[in-house]
C-alpha positions, 0 to 999 in steps of 0.5 A: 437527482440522486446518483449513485457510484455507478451511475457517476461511472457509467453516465453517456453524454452524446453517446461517448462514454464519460469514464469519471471516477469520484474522488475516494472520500466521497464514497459511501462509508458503506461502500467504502469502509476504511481499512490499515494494511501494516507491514513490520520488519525487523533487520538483525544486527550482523557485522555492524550492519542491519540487513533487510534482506527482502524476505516476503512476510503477510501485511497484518491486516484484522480481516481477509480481504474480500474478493472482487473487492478494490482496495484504494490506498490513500497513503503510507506512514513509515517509521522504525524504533529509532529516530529519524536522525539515527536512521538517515545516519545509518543509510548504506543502501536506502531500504525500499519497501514494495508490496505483491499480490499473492493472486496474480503469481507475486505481481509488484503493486507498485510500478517502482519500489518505494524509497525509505529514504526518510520516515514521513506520515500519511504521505500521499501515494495512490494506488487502486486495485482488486482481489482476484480469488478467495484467501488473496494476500498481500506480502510486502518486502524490505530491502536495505542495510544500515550501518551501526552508527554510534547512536544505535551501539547496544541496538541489537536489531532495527524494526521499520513499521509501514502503514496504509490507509486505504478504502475497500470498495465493494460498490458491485458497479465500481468493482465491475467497471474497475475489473473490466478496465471501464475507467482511466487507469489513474485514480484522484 
């Protein structure tokens, strides 16, 4: 028998609703295309430190999103153009890198900022949520401050690259359920 997402997500067993969501890599492709969210900031060198200020800036993404899409992040990517050992060297104030959504009045993403405490790749971090209105974006900020050590003399500036991998749903079933909290919270 063939099931759809929907129909996984709207199953009744002895009339109590069964609320499954399917693990994210086994969507349809064509439900659930792959899409990278990157965010770049650059902190200036001023009075031997780099300063993230915390400015909002757009994640660079190759199209709009859509609306009543669910964007499911599966993972972060972080780095700059220094190396790691020069950057936790560095560390005054750990940066931290949170995410806000234009649509629901600058709302955080994420419950807590995360800590840039280290550079990791495709580290795991689980997030779904949906577009509200047209022209929805997601502005990301950093804030932090690195000391000029004596491996970054002659750095004039530090740009931190942030990465995510996500899924766009746009199964009409899931994004339904998903608006109408049809579903745990958690998403694995």
């Amino acid at each position: 028998m063939n099931m759809t997402i929907g129909d996984v997500l709207e199953r009744f067993i002895g009339g109590i609703r069964m609320l499954a969501v399917p693990r994210i890599e086994d969507l349809p492709y064509w439900s659930s295309p792959p899409i990278q969210f990157v965010y770049e900031e650059t902190a200036p060198l001023l009075l031997g430190a780099y300063t993230f200020p915390g400015v909002r800036a757009p994640l660079a993404i190759l199209r709009p999103l859509l609306v009543n899409a669910v964007y499911y992040f599966r993972n972060i990517t972080v780095s700059a153009d220094i190396a790691e050992f020069d950057y936790l060297n560095a560390i005054v104030n750990t940066p931290q890198f949170q995410i806000y959504k234009t649509s629901d009045n600058g709302v955080q993403l994420f419950r807590e900022p995360i800590r840039l405490s280290n550079y990791f790749q495709q580290f795991d971090y689980r997030l779904a949520w949906q577009t509200q209105q047209d022209n929805d974006v997601l502005t990301g900020s950093i804030v932090g401050v690195l000391n000029q050590t004596a491996g970054l003399i002659g750095k004039t500036s530090v740009t931190m690259k942030i990465v995510i991998s996500a899924q766009e749903i746009v199964d009409e079933r899931f994004t339904r359920l998903f608006r109408d909290k049809s579903y745990p919270e958690s998403v694995s």
